[in-house]
C-alpha positions as CSV (number, residue, x, y, z in Angstrom):
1,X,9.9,-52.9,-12.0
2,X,6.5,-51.4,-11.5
3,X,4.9,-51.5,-8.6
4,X,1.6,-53.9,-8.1
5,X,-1.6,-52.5,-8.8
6,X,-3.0,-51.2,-5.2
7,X,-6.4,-51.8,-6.7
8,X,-5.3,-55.3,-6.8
9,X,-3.8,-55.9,-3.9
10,X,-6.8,-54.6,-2.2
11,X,-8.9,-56.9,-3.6
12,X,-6.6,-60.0,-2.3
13,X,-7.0,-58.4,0.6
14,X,-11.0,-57.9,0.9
15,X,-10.9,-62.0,-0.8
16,X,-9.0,-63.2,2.1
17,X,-11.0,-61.6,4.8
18,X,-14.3,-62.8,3.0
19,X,-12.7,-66.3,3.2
20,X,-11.6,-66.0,7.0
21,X,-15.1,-64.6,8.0
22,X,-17.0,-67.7,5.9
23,X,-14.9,-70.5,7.5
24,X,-16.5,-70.5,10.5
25,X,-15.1,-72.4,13.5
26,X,-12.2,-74.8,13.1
27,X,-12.8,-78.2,13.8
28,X,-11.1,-79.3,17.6
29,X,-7.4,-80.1,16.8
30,X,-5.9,-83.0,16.3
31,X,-4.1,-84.9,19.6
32,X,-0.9,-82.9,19.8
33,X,-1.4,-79.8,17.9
34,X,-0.4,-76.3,19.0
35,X,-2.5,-75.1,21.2
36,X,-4.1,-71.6,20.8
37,X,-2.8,-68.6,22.8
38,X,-5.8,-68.2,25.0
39,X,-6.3,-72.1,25.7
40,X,-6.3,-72.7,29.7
41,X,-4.7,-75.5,30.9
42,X,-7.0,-77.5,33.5
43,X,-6.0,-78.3,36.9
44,X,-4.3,-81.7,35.6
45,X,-1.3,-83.3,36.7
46,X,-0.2,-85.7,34.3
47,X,-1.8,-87.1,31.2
48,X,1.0,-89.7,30.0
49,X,-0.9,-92.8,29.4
50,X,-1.1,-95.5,31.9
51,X,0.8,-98.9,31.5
52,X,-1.3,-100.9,34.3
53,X,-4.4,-99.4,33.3
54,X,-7.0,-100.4,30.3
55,X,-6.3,-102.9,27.5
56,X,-7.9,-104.5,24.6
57,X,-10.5,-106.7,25.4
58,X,-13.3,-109.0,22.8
59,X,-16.5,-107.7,23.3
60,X,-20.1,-107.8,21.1
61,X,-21.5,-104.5,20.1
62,X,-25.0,-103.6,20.1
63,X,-25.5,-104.5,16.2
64,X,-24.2,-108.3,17.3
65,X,-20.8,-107.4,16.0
66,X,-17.5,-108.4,17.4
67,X,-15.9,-105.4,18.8
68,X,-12.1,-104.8,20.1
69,X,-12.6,-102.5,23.5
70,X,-9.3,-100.4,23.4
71,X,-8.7,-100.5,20.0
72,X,-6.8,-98.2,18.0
73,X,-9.5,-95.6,16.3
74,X,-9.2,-92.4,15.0
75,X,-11.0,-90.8,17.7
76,X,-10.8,-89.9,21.5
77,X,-12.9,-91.9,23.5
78,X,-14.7,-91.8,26.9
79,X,-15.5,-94.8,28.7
80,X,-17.7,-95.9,31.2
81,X,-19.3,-98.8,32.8
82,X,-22.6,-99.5,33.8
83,X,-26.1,-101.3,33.0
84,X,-29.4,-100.5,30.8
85,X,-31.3,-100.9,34.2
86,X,-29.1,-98.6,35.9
87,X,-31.8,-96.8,38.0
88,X,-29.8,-93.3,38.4
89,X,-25.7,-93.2,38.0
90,X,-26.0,-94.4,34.1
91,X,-28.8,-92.3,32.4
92,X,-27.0,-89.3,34.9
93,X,-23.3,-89.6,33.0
94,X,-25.0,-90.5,29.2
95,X,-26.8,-87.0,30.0
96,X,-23.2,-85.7,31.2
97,X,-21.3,-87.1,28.2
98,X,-24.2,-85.6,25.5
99,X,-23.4,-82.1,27.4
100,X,-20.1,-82.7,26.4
101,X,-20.6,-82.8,23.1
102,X,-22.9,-79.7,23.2
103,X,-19.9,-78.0,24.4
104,X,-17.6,-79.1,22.0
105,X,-19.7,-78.1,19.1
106,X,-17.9,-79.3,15.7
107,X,-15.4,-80.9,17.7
108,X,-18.0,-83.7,18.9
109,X,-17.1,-85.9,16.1
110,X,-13.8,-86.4,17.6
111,X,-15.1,-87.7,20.8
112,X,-16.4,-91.4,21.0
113,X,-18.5,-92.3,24.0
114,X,-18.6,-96.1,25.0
115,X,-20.5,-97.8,27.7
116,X,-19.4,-101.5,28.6
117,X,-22.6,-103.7,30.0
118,X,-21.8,-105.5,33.3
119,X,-25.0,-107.0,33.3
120,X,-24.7,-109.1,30.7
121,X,-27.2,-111.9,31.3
122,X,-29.5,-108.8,30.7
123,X,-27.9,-106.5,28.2
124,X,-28.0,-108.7,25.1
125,X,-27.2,-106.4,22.0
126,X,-30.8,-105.4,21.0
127,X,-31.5,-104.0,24.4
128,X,-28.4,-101.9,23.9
129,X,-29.1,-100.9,20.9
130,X,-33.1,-100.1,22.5
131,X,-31.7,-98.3,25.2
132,X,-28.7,-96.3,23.7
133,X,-31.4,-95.1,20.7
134,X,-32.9,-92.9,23.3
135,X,-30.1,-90.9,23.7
136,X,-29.4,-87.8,21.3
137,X,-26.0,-88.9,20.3
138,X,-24.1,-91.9,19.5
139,X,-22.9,-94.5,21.7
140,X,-21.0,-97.9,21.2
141,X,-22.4,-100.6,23.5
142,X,-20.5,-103.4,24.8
143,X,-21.7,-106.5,26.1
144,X,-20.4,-110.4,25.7
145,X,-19.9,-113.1,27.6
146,X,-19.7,-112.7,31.5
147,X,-15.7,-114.2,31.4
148,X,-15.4,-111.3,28.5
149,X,-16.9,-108.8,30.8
150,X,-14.7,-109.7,33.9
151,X,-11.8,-109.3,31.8
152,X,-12.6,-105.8,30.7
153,X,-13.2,-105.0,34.3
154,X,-10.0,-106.5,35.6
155,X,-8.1,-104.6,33.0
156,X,-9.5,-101.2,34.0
157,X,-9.8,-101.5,37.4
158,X,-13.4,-101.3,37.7
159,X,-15.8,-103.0,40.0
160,X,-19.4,-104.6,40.1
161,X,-21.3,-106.9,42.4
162,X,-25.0,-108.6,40.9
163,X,-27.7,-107.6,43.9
164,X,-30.2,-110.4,45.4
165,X,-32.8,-110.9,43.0
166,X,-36.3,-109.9,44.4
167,X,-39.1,-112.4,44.0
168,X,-39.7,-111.2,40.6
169,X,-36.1,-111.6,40.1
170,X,-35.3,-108.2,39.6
171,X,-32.0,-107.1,40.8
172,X,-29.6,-104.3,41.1
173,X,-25.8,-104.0,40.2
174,X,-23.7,-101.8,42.3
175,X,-20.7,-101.2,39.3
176,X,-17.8,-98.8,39.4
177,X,-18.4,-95.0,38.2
178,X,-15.5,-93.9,37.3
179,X,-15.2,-92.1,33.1
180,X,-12.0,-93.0,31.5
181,X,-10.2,-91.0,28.8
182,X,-8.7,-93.2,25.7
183,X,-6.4,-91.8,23.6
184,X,-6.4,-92.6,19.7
185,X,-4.4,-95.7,20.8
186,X,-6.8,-96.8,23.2
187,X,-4.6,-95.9,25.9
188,X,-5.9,-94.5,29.0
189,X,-4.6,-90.9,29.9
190,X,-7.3,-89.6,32.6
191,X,-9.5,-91.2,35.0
192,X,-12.7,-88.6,35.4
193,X,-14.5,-89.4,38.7
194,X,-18.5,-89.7,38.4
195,X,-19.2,-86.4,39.3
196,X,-16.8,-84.4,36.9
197,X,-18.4,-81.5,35.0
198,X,-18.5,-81.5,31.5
199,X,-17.1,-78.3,31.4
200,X,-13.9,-80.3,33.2
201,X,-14.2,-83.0,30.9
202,X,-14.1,-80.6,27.7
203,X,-11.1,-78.8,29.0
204,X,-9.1,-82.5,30.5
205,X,-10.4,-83.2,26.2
206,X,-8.5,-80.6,24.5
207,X,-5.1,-80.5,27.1
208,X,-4.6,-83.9,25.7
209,X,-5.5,-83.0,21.9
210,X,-3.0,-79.8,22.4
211,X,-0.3,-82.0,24.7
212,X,3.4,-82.8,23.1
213,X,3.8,-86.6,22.4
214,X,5.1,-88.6,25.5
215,X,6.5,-91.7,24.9
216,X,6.9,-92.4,28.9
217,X,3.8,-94.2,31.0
218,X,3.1,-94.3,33.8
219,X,1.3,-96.4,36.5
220,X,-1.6,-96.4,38.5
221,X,0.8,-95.5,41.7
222,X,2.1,-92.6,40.0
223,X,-0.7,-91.1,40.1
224,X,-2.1,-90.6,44.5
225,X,-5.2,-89.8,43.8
226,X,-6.1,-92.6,41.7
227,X,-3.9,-95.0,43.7
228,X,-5.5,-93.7,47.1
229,X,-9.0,-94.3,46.2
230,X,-11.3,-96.6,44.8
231,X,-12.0,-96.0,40.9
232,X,-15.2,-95.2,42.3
233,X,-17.9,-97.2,43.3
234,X,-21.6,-96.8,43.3
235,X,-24.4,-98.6,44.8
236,X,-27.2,-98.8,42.4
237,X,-30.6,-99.1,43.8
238,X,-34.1,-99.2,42.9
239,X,-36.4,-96.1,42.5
240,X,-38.5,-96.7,45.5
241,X,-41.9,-98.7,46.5
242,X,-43.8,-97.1,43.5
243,X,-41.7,-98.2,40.3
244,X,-39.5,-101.5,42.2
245,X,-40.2,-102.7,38.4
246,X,-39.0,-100.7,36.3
247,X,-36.6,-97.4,35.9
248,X,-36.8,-94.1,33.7
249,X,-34.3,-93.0,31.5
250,X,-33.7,-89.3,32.4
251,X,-32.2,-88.0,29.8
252,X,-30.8,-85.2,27.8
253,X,-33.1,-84.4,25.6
254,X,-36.0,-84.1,28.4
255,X,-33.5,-81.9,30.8
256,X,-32.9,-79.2,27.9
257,X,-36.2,-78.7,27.6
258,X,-38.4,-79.0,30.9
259,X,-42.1,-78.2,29.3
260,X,-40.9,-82.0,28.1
261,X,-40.6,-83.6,31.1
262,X,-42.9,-85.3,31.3
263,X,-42.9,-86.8,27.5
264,X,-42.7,-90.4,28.0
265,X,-41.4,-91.0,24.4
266,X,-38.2,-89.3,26.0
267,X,-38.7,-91.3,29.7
268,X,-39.5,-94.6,28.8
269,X,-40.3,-97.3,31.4
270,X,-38.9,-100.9,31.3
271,X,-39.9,-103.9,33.3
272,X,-37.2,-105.6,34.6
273,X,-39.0,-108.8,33.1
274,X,-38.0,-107.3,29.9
275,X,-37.7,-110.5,27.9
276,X,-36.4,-109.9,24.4
């Protein structure tokens, strides 16, 4: 039999290198999938998901639509809860979630990021929608009714307390902190503290896409540093004397690029009389 043609197998060769060098980088894997050789593990104990921990819940999002909070999807989500007049911990962890995506690069489409309203007397769906438009990526708000949102909190082990309204009725919402990790199920696997980097969040993000399939949960007591603390609490307040009526939005998109600070198309002010 003669042999193959080395001019031809040469070209294969230069084809398939041409190939590899157009395809760029691969999208983020899948939850499961191998992981690479020179993937290091985060400092993370345990990411089977939690059985006393998150659960599906009715909510509204900001379109008006009914929404299913822990619902299956085809996507990874982080969680959080908190308030459009959030003064400081809110804008703070949407700028710390869009930095996550940053880092993940092509892989951002596999990451959801969802903020649940507890301020719902407030956070009707069009101010959602208002205040999550300011931000550089997408985010599903969540509102309803204030029984709906006391379920979502009880399931999740969150917190929040409504301040004393002022005489112009303004008022602040201390509210737990706390980022939680959904799988594809919309089970809980990782409880991120406020102050988590989003280089810890990326890395925590791709353990659980490259983790084996565990069948096994777990509870909130397996786990001491969850079960010794509070999910994390945070006492909202007002930006001082000079702006008791309003907040800014301090986000991303302004931080990246500090010659924009002071755009106010990127810090907007609301009154807390805000009536829409």
């Amino acid at each position: 039999m003669p042999a193959p043609h080395t001019e031809t197998r040469s070209a294969h060769w230069l084809l398939l290198v041409l190939l590899i060098g157009c395809a760029g980088d691969p999208l983020p894997p899948a939850e499961h999938a191998a992981a690479p050789a020179d993937f290091l593990q985060p400092a993370v104990d345990d990411l089977r998901p939690f059985a006393d921990l998150g659960g599906r819940v009715h909510l509204v999002d900001q379109l008006g639509n009914a929404a299913l909070l822990g619902d299956i999807s085809d996507r990874t989500s982080l969680l959080f809860f908190g308030y459009t007049y959030c003064p400081d911990f809110c804008p703070t962890t949407l700028s710390r979630l869009v930095r996550v995506k940053e880092l993940l690069g092509v892989g951002a489409d596999s990451v959801a990021i969802t903020f649940v309203s507890v301020d719902p007397q407030r956070d009707l769906p069009e101010v959602l929608r208002t205040y999550l438009d300011y931000f550089p990526v997408a985010v599903r708000g969540l509102t309803g009714s204030t029984s709906a949102i006391d379920s979502a909190v009880a399931a999740y082990r969150a917190e929040y307390r409504l301040g004393t309204p002022n005489e112009r009725g303004a008022y602040a919402v201390d509210h737990s902190t706390s980022i939680y990790l959904l799988d594809t199920l919309g089970r809980v696997r990782h409880v991120f503290s406020h102050d988590a980097m989003p280089e810890h969040i990326v890395d925590v993000l791709r353990l659980l896409w490259y983790s084996q399939i565990d069948e096994f949960e777990r509870l909130v007591d397996d786990d001491p540093l969850i079960a010794a603390r509070d999910l994390g609490t945070y006492g909202c307040s007002i930006l001082g004397a000079q702006t008791d009526d309003g907040y800014r939005i301090w986000g991303a998109r302004a931080a990246r690029d500090s010659s924009r600070a002071n755009d106010r198309s990127l810090q907007p002010t609301y009154e807390y009389g805000l009536d829409r």
